[in-house]
N, C-alpha and C positions, 0 to 999 in steps of 0.2 A: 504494500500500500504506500504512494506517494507522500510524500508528507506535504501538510496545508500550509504549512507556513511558509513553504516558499514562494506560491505565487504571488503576495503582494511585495515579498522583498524581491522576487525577479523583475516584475514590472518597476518597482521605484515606490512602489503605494505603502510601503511602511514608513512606521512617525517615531523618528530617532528623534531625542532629548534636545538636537538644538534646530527641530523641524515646529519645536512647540515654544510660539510668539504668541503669548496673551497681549490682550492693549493695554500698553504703556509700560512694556519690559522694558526695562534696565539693563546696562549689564556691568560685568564684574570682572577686574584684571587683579593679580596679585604680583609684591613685590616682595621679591624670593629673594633671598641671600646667597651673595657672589660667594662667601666665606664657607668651606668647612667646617671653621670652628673660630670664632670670634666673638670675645665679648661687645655688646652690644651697649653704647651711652644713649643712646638717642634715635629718636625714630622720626622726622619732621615730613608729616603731610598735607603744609599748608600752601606749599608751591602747587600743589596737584588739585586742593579744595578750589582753588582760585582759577581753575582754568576755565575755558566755556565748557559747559556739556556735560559740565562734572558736577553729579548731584550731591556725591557722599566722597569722603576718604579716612580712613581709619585706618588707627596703628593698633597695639593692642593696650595701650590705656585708655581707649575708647572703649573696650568692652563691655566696661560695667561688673568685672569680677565673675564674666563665665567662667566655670571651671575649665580645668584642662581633662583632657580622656585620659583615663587611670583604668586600663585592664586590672578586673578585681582577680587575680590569683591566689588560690589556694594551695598552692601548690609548693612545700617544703625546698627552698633555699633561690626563690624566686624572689630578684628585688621589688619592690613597689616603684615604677618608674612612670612620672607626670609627664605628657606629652600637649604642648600649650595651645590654644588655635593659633594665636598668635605666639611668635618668639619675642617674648619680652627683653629678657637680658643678657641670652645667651643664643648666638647661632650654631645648629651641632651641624648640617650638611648643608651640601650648596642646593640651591633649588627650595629648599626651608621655607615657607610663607612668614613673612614678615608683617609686610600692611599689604590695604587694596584700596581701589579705585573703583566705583559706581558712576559710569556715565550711560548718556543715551546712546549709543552705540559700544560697539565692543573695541573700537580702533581708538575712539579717543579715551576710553577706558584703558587701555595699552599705553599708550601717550603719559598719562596720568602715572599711570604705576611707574613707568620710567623717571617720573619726576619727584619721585617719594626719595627723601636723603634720609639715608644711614648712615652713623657714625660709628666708625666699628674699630675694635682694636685686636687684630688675628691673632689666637691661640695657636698654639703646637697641633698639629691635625694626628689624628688617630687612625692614620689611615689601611693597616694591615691587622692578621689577626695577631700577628708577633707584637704590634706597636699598642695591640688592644691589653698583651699580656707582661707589659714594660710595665712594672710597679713607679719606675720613672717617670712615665709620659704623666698628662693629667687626666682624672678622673673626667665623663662626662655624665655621672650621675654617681653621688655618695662615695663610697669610698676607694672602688677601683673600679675597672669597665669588664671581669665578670661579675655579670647582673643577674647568668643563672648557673647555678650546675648541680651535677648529682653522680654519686658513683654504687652502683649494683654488679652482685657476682651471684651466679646459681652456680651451684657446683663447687668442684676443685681445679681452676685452671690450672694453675701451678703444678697441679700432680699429675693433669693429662696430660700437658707439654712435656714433662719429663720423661713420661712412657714411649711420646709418640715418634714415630719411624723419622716423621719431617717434621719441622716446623719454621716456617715461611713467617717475613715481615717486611709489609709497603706500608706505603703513606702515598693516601691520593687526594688529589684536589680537582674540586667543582668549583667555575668560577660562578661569577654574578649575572643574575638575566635577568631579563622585563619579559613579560607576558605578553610584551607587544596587541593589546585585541586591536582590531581595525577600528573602534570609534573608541577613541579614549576617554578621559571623565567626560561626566557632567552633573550640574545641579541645577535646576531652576527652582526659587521660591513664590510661592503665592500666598498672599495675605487673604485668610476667610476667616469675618468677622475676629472675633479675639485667639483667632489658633493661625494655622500655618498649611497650607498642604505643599508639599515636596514632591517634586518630582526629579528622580535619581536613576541610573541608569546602575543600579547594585544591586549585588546579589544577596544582600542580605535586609530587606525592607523592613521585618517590624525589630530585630535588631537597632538598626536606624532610626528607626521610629521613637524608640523606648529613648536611645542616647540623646536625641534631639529635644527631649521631652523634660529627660530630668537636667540638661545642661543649661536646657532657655526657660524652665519654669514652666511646661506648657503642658502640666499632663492632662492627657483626654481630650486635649485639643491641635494632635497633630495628624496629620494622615500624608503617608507616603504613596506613592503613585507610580510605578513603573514605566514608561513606553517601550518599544520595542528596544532592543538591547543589542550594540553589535559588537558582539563578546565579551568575557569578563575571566575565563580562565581562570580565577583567586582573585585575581589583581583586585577587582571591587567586590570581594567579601572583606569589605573593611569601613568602618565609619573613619573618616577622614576630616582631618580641621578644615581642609575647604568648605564641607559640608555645613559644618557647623557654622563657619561666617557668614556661606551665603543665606540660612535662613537668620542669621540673625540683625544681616543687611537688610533684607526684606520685609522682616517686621518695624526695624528701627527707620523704613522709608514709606511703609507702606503701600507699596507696591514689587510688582515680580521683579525680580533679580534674576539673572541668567549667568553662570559661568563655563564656559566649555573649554574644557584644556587643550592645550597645543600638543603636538609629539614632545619638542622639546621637554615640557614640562614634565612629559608621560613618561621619559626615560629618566632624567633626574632627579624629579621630585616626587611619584609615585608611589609604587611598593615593589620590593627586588625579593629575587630568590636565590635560594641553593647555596651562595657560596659557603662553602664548606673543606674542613682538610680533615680527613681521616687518618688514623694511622692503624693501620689493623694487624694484630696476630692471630697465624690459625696453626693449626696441629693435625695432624692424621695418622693413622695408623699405616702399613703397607700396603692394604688395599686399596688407599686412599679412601677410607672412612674418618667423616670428619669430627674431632676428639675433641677440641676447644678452638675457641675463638674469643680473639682479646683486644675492645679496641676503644681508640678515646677519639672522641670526638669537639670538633672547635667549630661553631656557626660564628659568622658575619655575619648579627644582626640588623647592625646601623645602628640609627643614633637613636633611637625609642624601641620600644617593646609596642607592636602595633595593635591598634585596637578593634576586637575583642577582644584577640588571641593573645597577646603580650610575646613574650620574647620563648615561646615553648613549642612554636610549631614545628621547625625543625628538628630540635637539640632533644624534644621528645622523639620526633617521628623516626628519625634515622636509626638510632639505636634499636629501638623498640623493632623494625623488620628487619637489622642486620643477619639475622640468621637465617633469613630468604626461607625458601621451600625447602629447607634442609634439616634433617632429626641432627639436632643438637642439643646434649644436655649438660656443657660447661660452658658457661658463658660469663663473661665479665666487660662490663664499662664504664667510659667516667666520660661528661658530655658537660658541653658550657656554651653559654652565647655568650656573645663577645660587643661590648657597644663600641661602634667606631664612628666616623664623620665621614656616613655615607647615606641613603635612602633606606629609611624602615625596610627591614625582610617582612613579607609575610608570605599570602596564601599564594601559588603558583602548579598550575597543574599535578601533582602529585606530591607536593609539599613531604617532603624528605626524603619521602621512598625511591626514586630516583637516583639519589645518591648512593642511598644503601644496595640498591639492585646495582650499582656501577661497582663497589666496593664487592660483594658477594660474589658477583660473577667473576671478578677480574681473578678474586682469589682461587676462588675454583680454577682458572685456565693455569694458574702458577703454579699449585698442589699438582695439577697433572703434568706438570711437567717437570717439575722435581722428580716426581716417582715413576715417572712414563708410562702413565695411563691414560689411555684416548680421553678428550678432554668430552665426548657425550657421556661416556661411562662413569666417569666418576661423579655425572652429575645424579644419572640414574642410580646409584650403588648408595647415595647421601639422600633422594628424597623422602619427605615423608610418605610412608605405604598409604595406601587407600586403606586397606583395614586395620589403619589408626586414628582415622576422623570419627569424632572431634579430636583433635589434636591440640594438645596443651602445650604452648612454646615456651622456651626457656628465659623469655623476656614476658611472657604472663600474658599472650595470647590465644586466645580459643580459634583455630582454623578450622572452618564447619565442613568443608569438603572438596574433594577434588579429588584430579587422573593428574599427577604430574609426569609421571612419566609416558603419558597418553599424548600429553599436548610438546611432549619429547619425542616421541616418534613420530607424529604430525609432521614437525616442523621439519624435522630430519630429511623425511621422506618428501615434502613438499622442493626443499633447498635443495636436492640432490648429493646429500653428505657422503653418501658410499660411492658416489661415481667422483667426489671432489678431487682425489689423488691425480687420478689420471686427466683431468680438467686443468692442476695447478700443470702438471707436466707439458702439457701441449700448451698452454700459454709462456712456461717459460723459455720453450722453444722459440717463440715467437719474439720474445724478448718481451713480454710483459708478465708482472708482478702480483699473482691472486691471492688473496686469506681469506679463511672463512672465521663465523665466528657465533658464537651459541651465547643466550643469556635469559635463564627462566626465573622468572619472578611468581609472588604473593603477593596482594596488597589488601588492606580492608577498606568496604564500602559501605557507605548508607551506615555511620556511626552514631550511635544510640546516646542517651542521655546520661548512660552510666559512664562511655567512655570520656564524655568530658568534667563529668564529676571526677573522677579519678587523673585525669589530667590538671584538674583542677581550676579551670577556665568557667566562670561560675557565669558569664555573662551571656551562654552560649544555650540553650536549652537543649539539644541533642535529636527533637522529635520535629515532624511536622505536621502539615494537616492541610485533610483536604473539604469541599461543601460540592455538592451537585444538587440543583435546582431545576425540577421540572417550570417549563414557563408559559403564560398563559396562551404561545399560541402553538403549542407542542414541543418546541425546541426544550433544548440542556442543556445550560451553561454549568463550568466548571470552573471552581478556585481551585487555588493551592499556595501554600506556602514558598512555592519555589518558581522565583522569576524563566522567565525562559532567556535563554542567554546564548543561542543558539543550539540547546542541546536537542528541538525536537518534541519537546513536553508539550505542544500544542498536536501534534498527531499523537503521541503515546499516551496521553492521560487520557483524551478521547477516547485513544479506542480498547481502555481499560476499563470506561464509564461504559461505554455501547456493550461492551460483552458480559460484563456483570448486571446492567440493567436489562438488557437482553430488546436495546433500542436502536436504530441502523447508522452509523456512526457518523452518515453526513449531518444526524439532527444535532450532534453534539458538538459543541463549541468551547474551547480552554480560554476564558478571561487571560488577560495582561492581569498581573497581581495588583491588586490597591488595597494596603493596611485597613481602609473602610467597607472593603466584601469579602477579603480572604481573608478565613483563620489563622488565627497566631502560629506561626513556625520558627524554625532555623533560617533556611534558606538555600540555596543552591548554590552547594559545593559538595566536597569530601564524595561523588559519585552516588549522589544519595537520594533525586529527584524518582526516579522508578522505585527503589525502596524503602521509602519513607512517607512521600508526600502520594504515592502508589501503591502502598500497600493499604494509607487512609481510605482512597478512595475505593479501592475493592471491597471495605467493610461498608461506609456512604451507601455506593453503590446497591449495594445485598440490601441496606435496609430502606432505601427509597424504592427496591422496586418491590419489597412485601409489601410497603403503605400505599403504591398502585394498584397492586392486587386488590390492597383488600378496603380501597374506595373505591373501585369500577366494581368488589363482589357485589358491592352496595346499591351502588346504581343500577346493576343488573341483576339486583336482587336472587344471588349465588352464590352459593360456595365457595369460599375464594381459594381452597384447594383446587374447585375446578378451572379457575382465571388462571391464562397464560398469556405472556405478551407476544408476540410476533409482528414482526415488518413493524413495528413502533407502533400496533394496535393491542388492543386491551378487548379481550373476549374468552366467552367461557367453551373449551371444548367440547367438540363434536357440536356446535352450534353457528354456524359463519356469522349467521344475522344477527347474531346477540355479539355486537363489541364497542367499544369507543375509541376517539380515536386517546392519544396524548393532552390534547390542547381542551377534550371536555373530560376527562378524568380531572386535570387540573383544575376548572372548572367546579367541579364539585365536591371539592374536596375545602378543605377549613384553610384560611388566609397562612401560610408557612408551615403546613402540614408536609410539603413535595418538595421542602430544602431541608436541609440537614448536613452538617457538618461536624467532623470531631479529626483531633490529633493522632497518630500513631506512632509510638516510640518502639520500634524493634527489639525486640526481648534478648537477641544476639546479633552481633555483627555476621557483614557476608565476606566471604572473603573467593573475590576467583585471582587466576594465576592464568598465565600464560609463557609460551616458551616465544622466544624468535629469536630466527638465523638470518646470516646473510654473507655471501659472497662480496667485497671488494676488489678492486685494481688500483694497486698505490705506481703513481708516478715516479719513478726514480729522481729525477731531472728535476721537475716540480712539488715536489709532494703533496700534489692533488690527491684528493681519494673520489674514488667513483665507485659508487654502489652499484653491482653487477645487476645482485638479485637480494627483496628482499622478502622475508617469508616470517606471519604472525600464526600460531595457534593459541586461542585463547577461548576462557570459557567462563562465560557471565550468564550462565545458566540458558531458563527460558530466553529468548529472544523475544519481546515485544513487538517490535519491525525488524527486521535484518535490514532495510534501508538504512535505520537511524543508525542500529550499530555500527554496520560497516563504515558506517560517515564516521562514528567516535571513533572507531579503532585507526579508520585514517588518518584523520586530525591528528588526533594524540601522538601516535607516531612521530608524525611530519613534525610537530613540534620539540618530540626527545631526538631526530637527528640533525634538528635544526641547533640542539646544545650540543650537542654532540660534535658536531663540524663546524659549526659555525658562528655561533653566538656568545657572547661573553661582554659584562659592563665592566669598563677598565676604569681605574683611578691613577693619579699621577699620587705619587709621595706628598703633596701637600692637599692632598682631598679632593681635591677638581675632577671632577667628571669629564672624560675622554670622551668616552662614546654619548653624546648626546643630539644624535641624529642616524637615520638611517644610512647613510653615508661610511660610517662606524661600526656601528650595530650590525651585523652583518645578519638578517632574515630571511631564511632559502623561501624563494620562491617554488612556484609550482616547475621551474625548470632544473631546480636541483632535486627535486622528489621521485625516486626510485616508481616504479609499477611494484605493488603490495601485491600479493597474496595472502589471504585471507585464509585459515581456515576454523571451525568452528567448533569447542568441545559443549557437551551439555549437563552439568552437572547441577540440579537445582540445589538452593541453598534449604537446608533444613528445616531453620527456623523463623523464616520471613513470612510474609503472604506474597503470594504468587513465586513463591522458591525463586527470583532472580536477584541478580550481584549486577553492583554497579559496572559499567564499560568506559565512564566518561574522560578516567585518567588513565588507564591502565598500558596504556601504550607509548604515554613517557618514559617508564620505568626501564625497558628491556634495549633501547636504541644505545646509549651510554656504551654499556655492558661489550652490547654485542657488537656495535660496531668498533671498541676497543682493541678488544677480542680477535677480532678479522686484522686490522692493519698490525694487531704486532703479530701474529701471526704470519702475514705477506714480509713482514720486516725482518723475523728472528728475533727482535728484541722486544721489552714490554711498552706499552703505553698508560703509565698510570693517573691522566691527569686529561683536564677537557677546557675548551674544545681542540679536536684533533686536527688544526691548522696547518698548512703547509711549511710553516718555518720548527713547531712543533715535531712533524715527521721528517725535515729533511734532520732535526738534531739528530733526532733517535737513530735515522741512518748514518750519521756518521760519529754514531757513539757517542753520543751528548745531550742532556735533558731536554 
C-alpha cells in the first residue's frame, strides 16, 4: 500500500513551519556568540531597538527572571547543569544565543541582530575531550567539566583475561555530526487571549508544551501545534532556548513571532552527536569465544546537558549495548561526559548505539584475526542462541527475541561471502583492491516508562497514546502522541485503525499532532511510533469498534453479537437490508460516545537486530572507497507496510554510511566551528548511495501489541562496523576511527594513523 502522505509533499501542497504567515507576523533573528568560551560584561541592544522595522530587541536582562532548562536527573553522579535562554554572563560555544531582534521582516531582523554589541573577554576554550579532562583548563560548570560518570562490573574481568587464549586492546573514535534534516528549526508564536499557541516543527510537543508552561507561567494555557515536519532524526526531540524566547517575544508583543533557522545556525548552534573515544578490552578463549570485555568510555557533550535528556544519552546508551548480540557474562565499565565549548550533544538517529555496534564489530574482526578464525564464524560461535530469549544481558538488558545467526546467513548469502575469495583474486589481477566486511547489531525500541525511570531522566514519560474518533459524516480521524516527521505514521497508524476497527482505510485519516486533540505522550523518537503510540491504538481501536456494535445493535434492534462491520457498514448477519452506514451509527449514538482515547506504556522493550555486509574497492592512489555491494538482513518483526520499512531501512542506512565516509563537525583548538556549511560538512548525496538489498527476518516481539520492533534507526548502527571492516580488510591493516576519509586511508596504507 502506497503511502498518503506523499502526495501533497510530491505536489508542493504540504505547510512547512515557515509556509505558516498569520496577519501581522513578526519575525525573529538571534545574536549568537563569535566566542567559544568568553566571559561576557555586556550585552547592548539599543543600536538594533532604534533601527526602522524593529519592533523589539532583547538581551537577557530583559527576561524578566525566566528560568533557565534544568534536565531534572535522577540519576547517581549526574551534575545538575542550568542551560540559560539567554547567555547572560558567560558564552560556552560559538553559535550560543545571546540576544534577538523582532522586526517586520526576517532580513531586517538579521540587520538588527548584526547590530547587537557584545562585550566579551575570551576564556581558554575547552575544546577536546583531553582538554575536557585537564584539571588545569577551566571548569564550564562547578567544579571540573566531568559532569557525569559511573563505573559497573558483572563478573570477574580480571580473572577471565587471565585464563583467556587472547586478549586484544583498541581505542576508537567517532567524531561529531549534525542530523543535517532538510528543513531545519522552526518556531512560530501566537498570542490567544491570555495563553500562547506554538507552532514547532518537534518531535516532542507536549514535552514542549509542559516546559513552555512552567518557564513563562502559563499552565493550561498553552497549546502546541505541529505542521508538517521535514525531518527531525533526534535533532528536534529537544526543547531549545530558541523556543522559549520566541514564545516569550510573542507574548511580550503580542502578536506572532516567527523564527526559522538558517543551515549555518543548524550546524553550529543546534544539537551534535556521537563524538565519542572508546577504548575497549576483550578476551576469548581459543575458539574464539568471547570471555570479557572491558571498556571506558568518554562522550563530547558540549557545553550543556540538553534538554530533556541532560548529558546521559550517550554515556548511558553506549555502554549499556557494548556487548552487541553476543552471550557475554564478564563485563566491566566506567563512562563520563565530558562538557566542552562546542554544541549541546543530544538525540541523533541511534543515539549511542552506533558507536557501540562500531566498537563490537570492529573487535570481533581483531579476535578473528588474532586467532585465525573466519571473521563470520566467530561471530556465529559468540551469538546469543534462540533458545535463550528472553535473554538477560550482562549490562541489565532483557532481549525479547530473535534468529541472529539467521539474519547471519541472510546477509552472507545475499553479499556473496563464499564466492568473495575468488572475487578479491580476479580483481587483484586487475589491479584493483576488494574487502568485505560483516557487522550485526541489537538495538532496543519503542522504550517504556521504566526504562527512563531507571535512567533516571524524570522529565521524559516513557508511554504514548493514541484517540480515534468516528465523525459525523463516517470518516476516522486519528491522534497520537507522535509527530510524523517523515517516518510514514500517517499511512501506518491508519491502516492499524482500518484493521482493528474492521473500517476500509481510505475512511481513515492520521491528524498532524496538536497538544489541544492529541493525548498526552513522549513523542517521536527512540523507534517507538508503531510500538507505543501503535500498540495504543490497536486497544482505541478494539474498543471503539465494540461501542459501534453495540449502538447500531440498538438501532437495529439486535444482538450485537450478531452486528458485524464490513466495507465500513454496520449490519447484522445473514441480513443485507438490516445495516447502517458509519456516518448514522454516529449519528445515534450519545455526543463522545465514538472517541476515545488512552496511553500505552509497553510492559517490555522490543529489541530487533540485524546483520549487514558489504563489499568495497579502496583506491590505492586516492583513497576513495566505493561500495561495491551492499547487503541489510534485518528483523522488526510484523511489517506494517514493507513500503514504509524498506524507506526506514534505507534512510537509516544512507545516513550511518554517510558517518561512516563522510561526515564529521570539526573544531579548531580555540573552539571555532570549521565545518559550518555544507561546503564542509560533507553529506553523501543520492550519488554516493550504494543499490541496498534488503532482506527481511520475522521474528515478533513477545511482549508488545501487534509483536512488532521498531525499524526507524536500526540501520545506522551496522554501516560504521561494517564498512570499517571491508576497507581494513582491502588494506591489511585496521581502521579504528571515523569517518573513513581518503587522507585517513591513504595513512593506514602507508602505515600511519
Amino acid at each position: 500500500m502506497p503511502r498518503v502522505e506523499d502526495d501533497a509533499l510530491l505536489r508542493g501542497a504540504a505547510r512547512f513551519l515557515d509556509d505558516l504567515t498569520p496577519d501581522g507576523t513578526l519575525h525573529l533573528a538571534f545574536a549568537r556568540s563569535s566566542y567559544a568560551h568568553a566571559q561576557i560584561d555586556g550585552v547592548d541592544v539599543s543600536g538594533a531597538a532604534a533601527m526602522p522595522g524593529v519592533e523589539l530587541a532583547f538581551g537577557p536582562d530583559d527576561l524578566g527572571g525566566v528560568p533557565p532548562l534544568v534536565p531534572e536527573l535522577a540519576r547517581p553522579g549526574a551534575a545538575r547543569v542550568e542551560r540559560p535562554v539567554l547567555a547572560g554572563r558567560r558564552a560556552r560555544f560559538v553559535g550560543e544565543p545571546l540576544a534577538a531582534a523582532v522586526a517586520t521582516t526576517p532580513y531586517l531582523a538579521e540587520d538588527a541582530a548584526e547590530a547587537i554589541t557584545v562585550d566579551y573577554r575570551p576564556l581558554a576554550a575547552i575544546a577536546t575531550i583531553d582538554d575536557a579532562l585537564d584539571d588545569a583548563l577551566p571548569a564550564l560548570h562547578g567544579e571540573d567539566n566531568v559532569i557525569f560518570r559511573e563505573e559497573r562490573e558483572e563478573g570477574d574481568v580480571d580473572a577471565a583475561c587471565a585464563e583467556a587464549a587472547v586478549v586484544v586492546e583498541r581505542t576508537f573514535r567517532n567524531p561529531r555530526y549534525s542530523a543535517a534534516p532538510m528543513e531545519n528549526r522552526g518556531v512560530l508564536g501566537v498570542p490567544d487571549g491570555d495563553g500562547l499557541v506554538l507552532w514547532s516543527g518537534t518531535q516532542i510537543p507536549h514535552i514542549l508544551e509542559e516546559t513552555l508552561a512552567a518557564l513563562l507561567g502559563l499552565k493550561g494555557r498553552v497549546r502546541v501545534r505541529c505542521p508538517d515536519i521535514g525531518g527531525g532524526f533526534g535533532q528536534k526531540a529537544h526543547v531549545f532556548p530558541e523556543e522559549i524566547a520566541v514564545a516569550w517575544a510573542a507574548l511580550r508583543l503580542g502578536r506572532p513571532v516567527k523564527w526559522v533557522e538558517d543551515r549555518r545556525e543548524n550546524l553550529i548552534g543546534s544539537a551534535h552527536a556521537r563524538e565519542q573515544r572508546v577504548r575497549a578490552r576483550a578476551a576469548a578463549d581459543r575458539d574464539g569465544r568471547l570471555l570479557a570485555l572491558d571498556a571506558d568510555v568518554y562522550c563530547d557533550v558540549g557545553a550543556y546537558g540538553i534538554f530533556p535528556w541532560g548529558q546521559l544519552l550517550e554515556s548511558l546508551g553506549t555502554p549499556a549495548i557494548l556487548p552487541g548480540p553476543y552471550d557475554l557474562r564478564n563485563y566491566r565499565y566506567s563512562t563520563h561526559s565530558l562538557a566542552t565549548n562546542k554544541a549541546p550533544q543530544g538525540a541523533y538517529r541511534g543515539v549511542g548505539l552506533p558507536v557501540a555496534a562500531f566498537v563490537h564489530e570492529r573487535m570481533m574482526d581483531v579476535l578473528a584475526a588474532e586467532l585465525g578464525i573466519d571473521r563470520a564464524e566467530i561471530r556465529r560461535r559468540n551469538y546469543v542462541p534462540r533458545e535463550s530469549f528472553p535473554y538477560g544481558t550482562v549490562s541489565g538488558l532483557r532481549y525479547d527475541s530473535g534468529n541472529y545467526a539467521g539474519a547471519l546467513d541472510a546477509a552472507l548469502e545475499a553479499v556473496g561471502y563464499d564466492g568473495f575469495a575468488a572475487e578479491r583474486e580476479r580483481a587483484r589481477s586487475e589491479g584493483r583492491r576488494l574487502g568485505i566486511g560483516i557487522a550485526s547489531y541489537v538495538e532496543w525500541t519503542g522504550t517504556n516508562s521504566e526504562t527512563y525511570r531507571l535512567r533516571g531522566m524524570t522529565n521524559v514519560r516513557g508511554f504514548d497514546a493514541g484517540r480515534v474518533a468516528v465523525n459525523a459524516d463516517g470518516s476516522v480521524s486519528v491522534w497520537t502522541s507522535c509527530p510524523a516527521i517523515g517516518q510514514g505514521v500517517a499511512t501506518t497508524f491508519a491502516q492499524v485503525v482500518a484493521e482493528h476497527l474492521g473500517v476500509p482505510f481510505e475512511t481513515v485519516r492520521t491528524q498532524l499532532v496538536d497538544t489541544a486533540e492529541s493525548p498526552p505522550g513522549s513523542g517521536s523518537f527512540a523507534s517507538r511510533s508503531a510500538i507505543s503510540a501503535g500498540g495504543a491504538l490497536i486497544s482505541v481501536s478494539t474498543q471503539l469498534r465494540e461501542r459501534i456494535l453495540a449502538t447500531a445493535a440498538g438501532v437495529l434492534e439486535a444482538n450485537p453479537r450478531d452486528v458485524t462491520i464490513e466495507d465500513g457498514r454496520v449490519g447484522v448477519r445473514g441480513s443485507p437490508a438490516a445495516s447502517l452506514s458509519l456516518a448514522e451509527v454516529a449519528a445515534a449514538a450519545e455526543p463522545g460516545h465514538l472517541d476515545i482515547g488512552e496511553p500505552y506504556d509497553p510492559p517490555e522493550t522490543a529489541y530487533p537486530y540485524a546483520t549487514h555486509a558489504c563489499v568495497v574497492e579502496v583506491d590505492d592512489d586516492t583513497g576513495d572507497v566505493r561500495i561495491v555491494r551492499y547487503v541489510v538482513a534485518e528483523d522488526c518483526g510484523p511489517e506494517i507496510n514493507p513500503i514504509v520499512v524498506d524507506g526506514q531501512v534505507h534512510g537509516a542506512t544512507a545516513q550511518g554510511i554517510g558517518g561512516a565516509l563522510y561526515e564529521a563537525l570539526r573544531y579548531g583548538d580555540d573552539g571555532q566551528a570549521v565545518t559550518a556549511s555544507f561546503m564542509d560538512y560533507l553529506v553523501p548525496t543520492a550519488c554516493e548511495m550504494p543499490a541496498m538489498t534488503v532482506r527481511h527476518l520475522e521474528t515478533p516481539a513477545p511482549d508488545v501489541r501487534g509483536g512488532v520492533k521498531g525499524v526507524g534507526e536500526g540501520g545506522t548502527l551496522a554501516p560504521p562496523g561494517a564498512l570499517a571492516n571491508a576497507v581494513s580488510d582491502a588494506l591489511g591493516t585496521e581502521i579504528n576511527e571515523l569517518p573513513i576519509q581518503p587522507g585517513l586511508v591513504l595513512g593506514a596504507r602507508r602505515g600511519r594513523r
